[in-house]
N, C-alpha and C positions, 0 to 999 in steps of 0.2 A: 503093507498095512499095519494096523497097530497089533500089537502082543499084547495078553496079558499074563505074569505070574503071579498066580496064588500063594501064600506061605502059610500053613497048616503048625509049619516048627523052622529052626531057625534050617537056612542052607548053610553046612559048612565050608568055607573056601581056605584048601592048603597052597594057594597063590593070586597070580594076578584074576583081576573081574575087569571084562570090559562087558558094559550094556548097550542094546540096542538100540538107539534113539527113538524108537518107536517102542519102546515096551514102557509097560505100566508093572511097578512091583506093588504088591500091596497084600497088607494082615489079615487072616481069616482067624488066626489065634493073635491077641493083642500081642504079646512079647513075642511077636516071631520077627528074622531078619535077616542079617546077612552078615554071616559068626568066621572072622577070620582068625585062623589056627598058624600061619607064618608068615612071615615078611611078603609083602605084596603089593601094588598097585594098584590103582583104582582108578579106572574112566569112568564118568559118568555118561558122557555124550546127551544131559541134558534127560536123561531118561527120566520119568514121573514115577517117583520116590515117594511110598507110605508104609514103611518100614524102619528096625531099626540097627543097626549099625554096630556089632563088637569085635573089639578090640579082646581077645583072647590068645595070643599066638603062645607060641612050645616055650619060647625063650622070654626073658622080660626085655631083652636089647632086639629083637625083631620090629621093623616098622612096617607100618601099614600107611599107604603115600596116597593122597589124593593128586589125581593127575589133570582135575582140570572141577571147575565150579560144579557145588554139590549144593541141591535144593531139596530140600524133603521136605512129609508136609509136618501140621504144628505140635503133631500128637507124638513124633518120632524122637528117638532118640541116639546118640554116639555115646557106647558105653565101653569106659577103657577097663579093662578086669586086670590084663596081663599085656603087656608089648608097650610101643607106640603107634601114635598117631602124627601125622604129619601132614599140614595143608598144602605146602610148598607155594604160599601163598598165593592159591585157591578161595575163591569166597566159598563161605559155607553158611547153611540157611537152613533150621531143624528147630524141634519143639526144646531138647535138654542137652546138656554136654554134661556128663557125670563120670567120676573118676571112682572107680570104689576098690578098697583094698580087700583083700585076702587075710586077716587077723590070722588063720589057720595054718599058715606057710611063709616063713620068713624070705623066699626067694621068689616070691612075684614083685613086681615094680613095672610101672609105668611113665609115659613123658610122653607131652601133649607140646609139639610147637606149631604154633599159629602163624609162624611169618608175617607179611603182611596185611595178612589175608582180614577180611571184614565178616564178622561172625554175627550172623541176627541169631540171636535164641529166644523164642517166645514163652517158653516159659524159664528153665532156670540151667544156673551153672554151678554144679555143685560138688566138690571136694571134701568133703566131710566125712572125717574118719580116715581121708589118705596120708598118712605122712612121711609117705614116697615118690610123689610124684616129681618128675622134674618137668619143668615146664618154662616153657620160653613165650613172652607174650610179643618178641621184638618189636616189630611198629604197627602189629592187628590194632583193630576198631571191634569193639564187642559192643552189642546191642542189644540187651533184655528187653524185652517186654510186646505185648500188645494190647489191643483194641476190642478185644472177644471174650474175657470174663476168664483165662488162664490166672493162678495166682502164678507171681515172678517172685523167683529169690534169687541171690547171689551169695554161697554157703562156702567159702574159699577161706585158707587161715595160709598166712608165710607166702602169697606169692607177688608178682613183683605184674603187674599190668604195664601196659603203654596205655590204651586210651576204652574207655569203662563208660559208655550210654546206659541209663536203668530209666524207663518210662514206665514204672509201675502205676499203671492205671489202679483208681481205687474199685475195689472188689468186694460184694456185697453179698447179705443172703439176708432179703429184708431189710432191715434198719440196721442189722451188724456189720460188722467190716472188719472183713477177713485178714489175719496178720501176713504181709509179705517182709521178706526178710533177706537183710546185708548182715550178715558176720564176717568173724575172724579178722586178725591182724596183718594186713596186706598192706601192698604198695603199690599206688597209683600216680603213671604219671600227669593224667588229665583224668578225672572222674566229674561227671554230669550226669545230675540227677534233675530229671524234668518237672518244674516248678507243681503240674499237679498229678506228681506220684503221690503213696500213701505205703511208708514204706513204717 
């Protein structure tokens, strides 16, 4: 029958996670998740995902390896602190993908590669303030945006995409209209931005 876990704070994982296809994860405290500390694997088996995802390991060359498609819901997030990340061209389906540096410590670094893999993010992708990231975009399909009043941004400076969907719906409070936002100096080798974004 189904499972459910509750998360009060994040769970630590110093290795691989495989979930139950019948479990349900989900937040009782908004930032809680699932905080991995070393190199490790990751099954999902399709388990119903509303938490959020870091990237923290001992070392900054430790990866953290998606071993099969990751859905979570739009509120969630993949946050790289320390390690890598790797999809091994896995889709992967979340509310942010955020990379944040350590200013405080010269010896954290992270690397995010996407392989193939097709990435919806509903609301944004953001690198700002890393400029250590290494990242490989190979031949991923990234997909910003939705249909439910998230604002979307794409905040990335120096990296090199393959292919960049932004359907920034316009976003309102009233009669204003909220700014979403593309920065930095990046390189794309197909970017498509949908005729009524509002970017």
């Amino acid at each position: 029958g189904s499972q459910n876990l509750a998360l009060d704070s994040n769970i630590i994982a110093h290795g691989d996670v495989t979930l139950n296809s019948n479990l349900t994860v989900y937040r009782n405290i908004v930032g809680s998740g699932i905080q991995f500390e070393r190199a490790a694997q990751i099954v999902i088996n399709a388990a119903s995902m509303d938490c959020n995802v870091l990237v923290s390991t001992n070392t900054n060359t430790a990866i953290v390896e998606l071993m099969d498609n990751l859905s979570m819901s739009d509120s969630s997030s993949i946050l790289l602190f320390n390690g890598g990340f790797k999809t091994n061209n896995n889709d992967v389906a979340v509310g942010s993908l955020i990379s944040i540096n350590n200013p405080s410590t010269a010896t954290d670094g992270r690397s995010l590669n996407l392989g193939a893999s097709q990435v919806i993010l509903k609301q944004k992708f953001s690198t700002q303030g890393d400029t250590s990231l290494v990242f490989s975009g190979a031949s991923s399909e990234i997909i910003i945006g939705d249909t439910i009043g998230y604002g979307n941004d794409l905040l990335t400076e120096g990296l090199v995409f393959n292919k960049v969907i932004l359907d920034f719906e316009p976003l309102k409070i009233g009669t204003f209209v909220l700014q979403q936002k593309i920065t930095g100096s990046n390189t794309f080798n197909h970017l498509e931005i949908d005729r009524k974004s509002v970017v």
